[in-house]
Structure formats: structure tokens, C-alpha cells
SEGUZA-640480 format. One record per residue (C-alpha): residue in one letter; residue number from 1; x, y, z negated. Coordinates in Angstrom, 3 decimals, padded with zeros to 6 digits, always signed. Layout:
<pts>
{pt a NUM {X Y Z}}
...
</pts>
This chain:
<pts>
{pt x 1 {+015.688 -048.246 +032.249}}
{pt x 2 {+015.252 -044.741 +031.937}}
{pt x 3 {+013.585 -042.335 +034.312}}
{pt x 4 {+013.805 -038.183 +035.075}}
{pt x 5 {+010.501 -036.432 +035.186}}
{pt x 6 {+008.068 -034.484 +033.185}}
{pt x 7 {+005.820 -036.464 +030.869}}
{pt x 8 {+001.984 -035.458 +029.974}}
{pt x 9 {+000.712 -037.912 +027.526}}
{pt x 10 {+002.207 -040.564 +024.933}}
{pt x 11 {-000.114 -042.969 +023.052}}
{pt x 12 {+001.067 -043.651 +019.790}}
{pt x 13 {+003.293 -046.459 +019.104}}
{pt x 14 {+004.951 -046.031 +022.806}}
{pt x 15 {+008.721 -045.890 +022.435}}
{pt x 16 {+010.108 -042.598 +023.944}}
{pt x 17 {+013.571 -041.086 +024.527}}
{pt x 18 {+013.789 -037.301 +024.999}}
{pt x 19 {+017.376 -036.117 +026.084}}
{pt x 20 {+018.887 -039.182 +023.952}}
{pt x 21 {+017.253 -038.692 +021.315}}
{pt x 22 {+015.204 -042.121 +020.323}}
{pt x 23 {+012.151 -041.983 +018.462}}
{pt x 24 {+008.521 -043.351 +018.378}}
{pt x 25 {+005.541 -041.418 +019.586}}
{pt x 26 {+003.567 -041.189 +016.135}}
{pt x 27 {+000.414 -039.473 +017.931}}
{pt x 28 {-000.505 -038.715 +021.303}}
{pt x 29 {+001.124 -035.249 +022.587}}
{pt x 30 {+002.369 -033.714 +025.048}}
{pt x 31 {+006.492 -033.455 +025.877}}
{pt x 32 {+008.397 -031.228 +028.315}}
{pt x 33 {+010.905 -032.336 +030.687}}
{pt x 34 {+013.313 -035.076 +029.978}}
{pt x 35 {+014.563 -038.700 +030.087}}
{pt x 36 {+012.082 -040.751 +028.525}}
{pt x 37 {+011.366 -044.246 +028.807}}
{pt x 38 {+007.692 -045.432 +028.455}}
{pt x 39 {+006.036 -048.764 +028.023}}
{pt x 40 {+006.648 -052.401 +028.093}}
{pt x 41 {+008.948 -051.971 +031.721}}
{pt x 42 {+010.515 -049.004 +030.730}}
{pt x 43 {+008.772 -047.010 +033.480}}
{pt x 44 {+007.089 -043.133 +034.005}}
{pt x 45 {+003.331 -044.029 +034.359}}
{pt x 46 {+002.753 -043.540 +038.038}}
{pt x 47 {-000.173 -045.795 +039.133}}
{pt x 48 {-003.616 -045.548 +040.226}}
{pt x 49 {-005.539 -048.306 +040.786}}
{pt x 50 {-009.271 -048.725 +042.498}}
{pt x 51 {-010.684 -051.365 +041.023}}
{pt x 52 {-014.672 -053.360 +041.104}}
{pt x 53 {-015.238 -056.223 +039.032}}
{pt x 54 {-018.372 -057.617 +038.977}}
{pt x 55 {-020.492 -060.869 +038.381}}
{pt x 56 {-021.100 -062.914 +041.763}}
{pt x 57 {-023.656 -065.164 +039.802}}
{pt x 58 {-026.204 -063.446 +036.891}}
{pt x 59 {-028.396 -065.096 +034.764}}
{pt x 60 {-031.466 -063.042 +035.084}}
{pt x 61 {-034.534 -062.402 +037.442}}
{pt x 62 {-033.877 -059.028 +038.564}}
{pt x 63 {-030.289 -059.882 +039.550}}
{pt x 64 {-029.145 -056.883 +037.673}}
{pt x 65 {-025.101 -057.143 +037.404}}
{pt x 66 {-025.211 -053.399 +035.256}}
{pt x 67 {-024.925 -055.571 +031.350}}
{pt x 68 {-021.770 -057.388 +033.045}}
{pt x 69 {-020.303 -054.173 +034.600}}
{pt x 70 {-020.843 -052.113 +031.264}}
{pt x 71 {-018.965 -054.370 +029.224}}
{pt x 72 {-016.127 -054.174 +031.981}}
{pt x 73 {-016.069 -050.720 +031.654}}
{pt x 74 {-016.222 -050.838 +028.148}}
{pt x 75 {-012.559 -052.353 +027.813}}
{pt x 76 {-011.490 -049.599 +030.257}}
{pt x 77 {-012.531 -046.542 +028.669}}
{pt x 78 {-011.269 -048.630 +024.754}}
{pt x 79 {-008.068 -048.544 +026.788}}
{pt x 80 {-006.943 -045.089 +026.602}}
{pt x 81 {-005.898 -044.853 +029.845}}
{pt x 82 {-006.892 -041.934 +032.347}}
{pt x 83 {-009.720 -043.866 +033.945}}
{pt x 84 {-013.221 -042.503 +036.098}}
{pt x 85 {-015.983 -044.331 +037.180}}
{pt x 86 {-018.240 -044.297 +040.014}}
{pt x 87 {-020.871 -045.844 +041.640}}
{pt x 88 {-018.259 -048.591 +043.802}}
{pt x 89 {-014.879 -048.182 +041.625}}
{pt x 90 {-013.385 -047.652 +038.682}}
{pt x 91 {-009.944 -045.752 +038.798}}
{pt x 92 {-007.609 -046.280 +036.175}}
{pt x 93 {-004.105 -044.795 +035.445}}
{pt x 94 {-001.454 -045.500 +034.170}}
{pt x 95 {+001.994 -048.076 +034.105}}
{pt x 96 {+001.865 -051.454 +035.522}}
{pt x 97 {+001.584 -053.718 +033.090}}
{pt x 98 {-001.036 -051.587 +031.068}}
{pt x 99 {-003.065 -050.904 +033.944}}
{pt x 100 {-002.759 -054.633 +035.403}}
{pt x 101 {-003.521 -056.010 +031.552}}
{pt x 102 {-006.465 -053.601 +031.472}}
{pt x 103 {-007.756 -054.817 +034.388}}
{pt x 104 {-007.853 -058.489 +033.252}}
{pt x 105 {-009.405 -057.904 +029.841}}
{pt x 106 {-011.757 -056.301 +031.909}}
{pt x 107 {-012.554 -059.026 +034.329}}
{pt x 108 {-012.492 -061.406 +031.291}}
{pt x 109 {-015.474 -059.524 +029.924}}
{pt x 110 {-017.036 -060.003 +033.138}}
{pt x 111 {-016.378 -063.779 +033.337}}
{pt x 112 {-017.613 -064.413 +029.676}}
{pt x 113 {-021.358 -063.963 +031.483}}
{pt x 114 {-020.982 -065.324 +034.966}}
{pt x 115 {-018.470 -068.325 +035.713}}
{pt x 116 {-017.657 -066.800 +039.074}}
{pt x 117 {-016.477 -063.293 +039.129}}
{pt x 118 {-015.212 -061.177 +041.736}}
{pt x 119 {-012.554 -058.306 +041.522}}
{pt x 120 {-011.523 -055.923 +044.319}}
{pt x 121 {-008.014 -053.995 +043.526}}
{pt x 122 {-006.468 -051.117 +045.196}}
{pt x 123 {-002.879 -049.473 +044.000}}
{pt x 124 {-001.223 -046.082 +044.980}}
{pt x 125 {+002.236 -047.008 +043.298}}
{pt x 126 {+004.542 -044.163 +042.883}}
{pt x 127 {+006.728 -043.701 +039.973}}
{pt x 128 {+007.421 -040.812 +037.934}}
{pt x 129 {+004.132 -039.093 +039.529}}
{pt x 130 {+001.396 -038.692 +037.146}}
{pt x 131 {-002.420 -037.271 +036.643}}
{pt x 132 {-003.057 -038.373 +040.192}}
{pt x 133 {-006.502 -038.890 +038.973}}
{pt x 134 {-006.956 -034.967 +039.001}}
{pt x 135 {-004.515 -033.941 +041.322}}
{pt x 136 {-005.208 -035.775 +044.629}}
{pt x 137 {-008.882 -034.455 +044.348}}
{pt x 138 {-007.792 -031.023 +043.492}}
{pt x 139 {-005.292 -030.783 +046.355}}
{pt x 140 {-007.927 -031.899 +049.065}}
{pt x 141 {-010.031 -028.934 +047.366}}
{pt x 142 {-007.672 -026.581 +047.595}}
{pt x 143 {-007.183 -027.194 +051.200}}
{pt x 144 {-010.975 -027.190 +051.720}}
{pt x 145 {-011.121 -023.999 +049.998}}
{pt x 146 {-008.418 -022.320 +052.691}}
{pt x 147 {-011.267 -023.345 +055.263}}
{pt x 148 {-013.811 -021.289 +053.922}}
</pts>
């Protein structure tokens, strides 16, 4: 399946198709308009996804969950995927099935410490659309700005 839209970012080994012409994406780089398909679905990246995964049962006095969480983060940021975390959340971008695998090899990591875990997932699905990561921030800042 092939999809029309600009497209930011390939990760090496991603098979692409610009205006027909097949190829693999040697290095990461960044293409101009055209028909490209992406991933293991065949889809423009064009998720975001809130997610929390953390230990609901730690194995030390202080009841600090922050050895668990780093590890979980870890994977994410190995990844390669647009990701940011804060102090609730971490948001991850990306297509389906690489965000949705990240996410489990991250709550594995969790679960190899603490045999129950629990994981918290929010999605803002909407294909072809990417760097939502920056952009949804920037355009509440931009109308904030207009205020001033």
C-alpha cells in the first residue's frame, strides 16, 4: 500500500518508493514529496502515543520504581523513534507496529524486575501526519503568542 505525503526521516534498512522508483534507505535522510511506502504495514508514520509503564511491585525499601522506569526508557530512546519524556509519560512516534513493538520491549524490561507491571497507553492515530511531537506544542504556542 502506498501513501501521498511528504516524508521527514527514513531509518536505514526501511524500504522506500519515491515516484516509482524502488530502493532501500541506506542511511537516515531526509526526502521531498512523493509516494513512498514505509515500514512493516506499508504506512506514512503518523502516530503518537502517551505511554507509562511502570513496576506495581519493587523489590526495595524505598519503593523507588526510577531503576525499572530507566531501563524502560532505555529501549525507547535505543529505538530511534521521535520519543520525549516527562515526569508522567513518555511520547513516542512513529508507525504502528514500531511504536506498538517499542512499547512492549519496553514493558518487558519493566516486567524482568517486578512480576506485575502496569502500562497506561494513549494514541493520536492519523496517517500521513508526522513530527506531531513538535508541531502540536508549537501550534498551541503560536496561538499563545497572538495573545500577548
Amino acid at each position: 500500500m502506498c501513501a501521498q505525503g511528504v516524508i521527514k526521516i527514513f531509518r536505514p534498512g526501511w524500504p522506500i518508493s519515491l515516484r516509482g522508483h524502488g530502493t532501500w534507505a541506506a542511511k537516515a535522510r531526509i526526502v521531498g514529496i512523493g509516494t513512498a511506502t514505509v515500514g512493516s504495514v506499508g504506512r506514512l508514520a503518523g502516530m503518537i502515543v502517551a505511554f507509562s509503564v511502570a513496576p506495581a511491585v519493587v523489590n526495595n525499601d524505598s519503593q523507588e520504581m526510577a531503576d525499572a522506569v530507566a531501563e524502560a526508557v532505555r529501549v525507547v530512546r535505543e529505538s530511534g523513534l521521535p520519543n520525549e519524556t516527562n515526569a508522567m509519560f513518555t511520547l513516542l512516534e512513529g508507525e504502528w507496529d514500531e511504536v506498538f513493538g517499542t512499547i512492549k520491549k519496553a514493558t518487558d524490561a519493566v516486567r524482568a524486575v517486578s512480576p506485575r507491571t502496569s502500562l497506561v497507553v494513549k494514541a493520536d492515530i492519523r496517517e500521513g501526519v508526522t513530527n506531531q511531537l513538535t508541531d502540536k506544542v508549537d501550534a498551541v504556542n503560536r496561538r499563545l503568542a497572538k495573545e500577548d
